[in-house]
Wavefront OBJ file of the C-alpha trace (Angstrom):
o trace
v 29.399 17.157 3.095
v 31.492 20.123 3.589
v 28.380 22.438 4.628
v 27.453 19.732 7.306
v 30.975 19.558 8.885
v 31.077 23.292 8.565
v 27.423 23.823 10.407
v 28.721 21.201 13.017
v 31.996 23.058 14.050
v 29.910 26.440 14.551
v 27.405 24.003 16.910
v 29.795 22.586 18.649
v 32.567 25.746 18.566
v 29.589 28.025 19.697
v 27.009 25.865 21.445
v 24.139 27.095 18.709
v 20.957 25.179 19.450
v 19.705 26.227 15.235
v 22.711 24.928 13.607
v 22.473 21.436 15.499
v 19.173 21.753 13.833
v 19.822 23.109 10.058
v 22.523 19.645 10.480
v 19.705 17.239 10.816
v 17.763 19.027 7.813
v 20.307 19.033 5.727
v 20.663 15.468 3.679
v 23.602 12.910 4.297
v 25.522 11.939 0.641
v 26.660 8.521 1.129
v 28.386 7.121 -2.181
v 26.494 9.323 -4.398
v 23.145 8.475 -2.467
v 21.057 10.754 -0.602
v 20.187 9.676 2.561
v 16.670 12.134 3.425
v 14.993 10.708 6.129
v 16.750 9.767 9.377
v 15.015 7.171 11.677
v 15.550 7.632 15.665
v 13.509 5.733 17.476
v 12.526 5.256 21.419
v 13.164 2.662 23.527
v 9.728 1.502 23.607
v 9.646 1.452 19.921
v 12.460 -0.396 19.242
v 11.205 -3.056 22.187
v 8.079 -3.359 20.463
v 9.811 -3.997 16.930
v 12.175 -6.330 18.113
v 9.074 -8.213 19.527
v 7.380 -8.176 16.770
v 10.226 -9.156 14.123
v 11.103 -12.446 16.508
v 7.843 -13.941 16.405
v 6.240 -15.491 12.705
v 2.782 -14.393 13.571
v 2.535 -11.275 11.360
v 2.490 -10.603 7.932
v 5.743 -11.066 6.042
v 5.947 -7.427 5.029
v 5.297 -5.957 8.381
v 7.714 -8.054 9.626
v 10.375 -7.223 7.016
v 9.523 -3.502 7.563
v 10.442 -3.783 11.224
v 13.802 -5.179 10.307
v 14.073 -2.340 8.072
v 13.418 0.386 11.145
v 15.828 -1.624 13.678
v 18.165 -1.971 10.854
v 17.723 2.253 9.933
v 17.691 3.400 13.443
v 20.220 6.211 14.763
v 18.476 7.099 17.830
v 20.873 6.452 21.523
v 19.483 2.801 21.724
v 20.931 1.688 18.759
v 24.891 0.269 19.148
v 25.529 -0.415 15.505
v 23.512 1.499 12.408
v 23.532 -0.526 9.056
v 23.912 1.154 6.198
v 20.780 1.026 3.549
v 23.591 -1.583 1.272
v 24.425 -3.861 4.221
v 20.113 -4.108 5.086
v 19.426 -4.230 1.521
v 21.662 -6.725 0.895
v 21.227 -9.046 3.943
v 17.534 -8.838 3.899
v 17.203 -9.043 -0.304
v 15.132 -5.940 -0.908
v 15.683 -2.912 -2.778
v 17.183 0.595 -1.809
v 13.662 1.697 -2.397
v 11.987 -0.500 -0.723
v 14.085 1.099 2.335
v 13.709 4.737 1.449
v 9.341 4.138 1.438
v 9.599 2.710 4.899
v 11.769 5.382 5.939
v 9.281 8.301 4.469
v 6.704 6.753 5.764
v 7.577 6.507 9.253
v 8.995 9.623 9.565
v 5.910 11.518 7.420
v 3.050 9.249 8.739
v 4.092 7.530 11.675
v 5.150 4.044 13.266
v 1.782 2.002 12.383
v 1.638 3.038 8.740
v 5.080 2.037 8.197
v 4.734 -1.595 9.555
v 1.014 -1.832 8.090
v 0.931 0.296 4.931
v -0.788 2.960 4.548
v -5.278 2.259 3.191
v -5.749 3.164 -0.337
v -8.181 6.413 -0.376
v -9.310 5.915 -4.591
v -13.208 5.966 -3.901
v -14.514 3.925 -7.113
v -18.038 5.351 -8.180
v -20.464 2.643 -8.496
v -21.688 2.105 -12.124
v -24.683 0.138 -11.735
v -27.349 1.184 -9.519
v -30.254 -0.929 -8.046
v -32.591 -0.332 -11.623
v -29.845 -1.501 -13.499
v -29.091 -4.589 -11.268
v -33.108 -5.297 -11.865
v -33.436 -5.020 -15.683
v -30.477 -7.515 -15.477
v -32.151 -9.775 -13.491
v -35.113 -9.694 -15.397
v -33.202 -9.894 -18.929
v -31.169 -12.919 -17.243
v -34.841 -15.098 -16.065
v -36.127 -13.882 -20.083
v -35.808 -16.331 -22.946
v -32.043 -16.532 -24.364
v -31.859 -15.028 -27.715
v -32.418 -17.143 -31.251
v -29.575 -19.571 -31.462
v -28.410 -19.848 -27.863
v -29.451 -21.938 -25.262
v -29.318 -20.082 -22.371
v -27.270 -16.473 -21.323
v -23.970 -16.057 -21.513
v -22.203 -13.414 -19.062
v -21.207 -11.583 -21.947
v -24.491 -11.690 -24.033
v -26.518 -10.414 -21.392
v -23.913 -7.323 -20.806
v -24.191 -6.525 -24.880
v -27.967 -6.641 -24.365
v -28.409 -4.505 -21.944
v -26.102 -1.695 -23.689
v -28.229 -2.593 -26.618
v -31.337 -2.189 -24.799
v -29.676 1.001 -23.536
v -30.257 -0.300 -20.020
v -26.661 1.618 -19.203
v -24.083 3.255 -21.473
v -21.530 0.347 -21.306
v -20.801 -2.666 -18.740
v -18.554 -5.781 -18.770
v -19.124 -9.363 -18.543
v -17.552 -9.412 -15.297
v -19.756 -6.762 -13.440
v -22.662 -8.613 -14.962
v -21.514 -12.137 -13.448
v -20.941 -10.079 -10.065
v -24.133 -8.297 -10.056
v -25.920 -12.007 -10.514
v -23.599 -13.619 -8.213
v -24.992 -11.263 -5.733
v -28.646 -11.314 -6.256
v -27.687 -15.789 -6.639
v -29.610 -15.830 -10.226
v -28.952 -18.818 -12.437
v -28.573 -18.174 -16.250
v -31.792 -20.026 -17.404
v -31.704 -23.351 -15.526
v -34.925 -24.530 -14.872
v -34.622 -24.992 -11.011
v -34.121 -21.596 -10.050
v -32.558 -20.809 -7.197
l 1 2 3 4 5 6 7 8 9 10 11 12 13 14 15 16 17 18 19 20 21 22 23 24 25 26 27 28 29 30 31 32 33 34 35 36 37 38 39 40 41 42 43 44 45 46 47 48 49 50 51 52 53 54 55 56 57 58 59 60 61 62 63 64 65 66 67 68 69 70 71 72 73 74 75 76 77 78 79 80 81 82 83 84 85 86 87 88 89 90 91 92 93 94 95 96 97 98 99 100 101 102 103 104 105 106 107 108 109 110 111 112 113 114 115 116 117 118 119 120 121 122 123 124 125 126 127 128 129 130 131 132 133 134 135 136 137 138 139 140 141 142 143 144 145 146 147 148 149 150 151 152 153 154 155 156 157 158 159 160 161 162 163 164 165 166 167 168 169 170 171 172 173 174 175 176 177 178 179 180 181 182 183 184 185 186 187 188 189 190
């Protein structure tokens, strides 16, 4: 706190252009909370918030993370800043919830802090279109002695068995039928 007021008297003593920005790097202490990112936003962004937070047609989060901004912003539009308490406790989120929208607007930007940002995990597909066959084929075969007809999970320890594919659940089995619309042994087919 000290350093701040310090850096600000030699800005505003000296006119020095750097020191009004080392200020804005350096992080507010509020209460034993740091305050990192600071939110200023433009006119046109807080018109378009304010828009979008008075009308129900969005998603409940992206609405709630518009309050958040308005709620956040210091820029010159703004004529009273809430502190993260007051907007946490109004609005019945978390602190953290408010520090994420805050990093993400200020590292990625007004759209992925109203929508979220799209996961990027790439999931490598297990079963490939041999598999999916031998499946198919192993699902239209004869159920095994004592059963009468496949089960999701029988057909997924038969094909490890039949070393088909190192290991698969019951589940991915069920999707891979659901997809190709194979019954499990009825007699109409279909």
């Amino acid at each position: 706190m000290l350093l701040r007021l310090y850096f600000s008297w030699i800005a505003l003593t000296f006119g020095c252009t750097t020191c009004i920005f080392f200020i804005e790097s350096i992080p507010r202490i509020v209460k034993g909370y740091i305050e990192k990112y600071i939110i200023t936003l433009t006119k046109d962004e807080r018109e378009f918030l304010g828009v979008l937070a008075s009308k129900g047609k969005h998603k409940s989060q992206k609405i709630l993370n518009a309050l958040i901004l308005l709620g956040c912003d210091e820029g010159q539009y703004q004529l009273k800043r809430s502190t993260n308490e007051e907007i946490a406790r109004v609005l019945k989120i978390s602190m953290k919830k408010i520090d994420r929208v805050k990093k993400r607007f200020v590292e990625e930007g007004l759209d992925v802090s109203l929508n979220g940002s799209k996961g990027e995990r790439i999931y490598k597909k297990k079963a490939d279109g041999d598999f999916e066959a031998h499946l198919v084929a192993l699902s239209c075969s004869n159920p095994p002695q004592g059963f009468a007809r496949w089960s999701f999970r029988l057909l997924a320890d038969k094909a490890v068995e039949l070393e088909y594919i190192d290991n698969v659940s019951h589940e991915t089995v069920r999707r891979i039928l659901k997809k190709t619309k194979s019954s499990l042994g009825s007699e109409k087919g279909g």
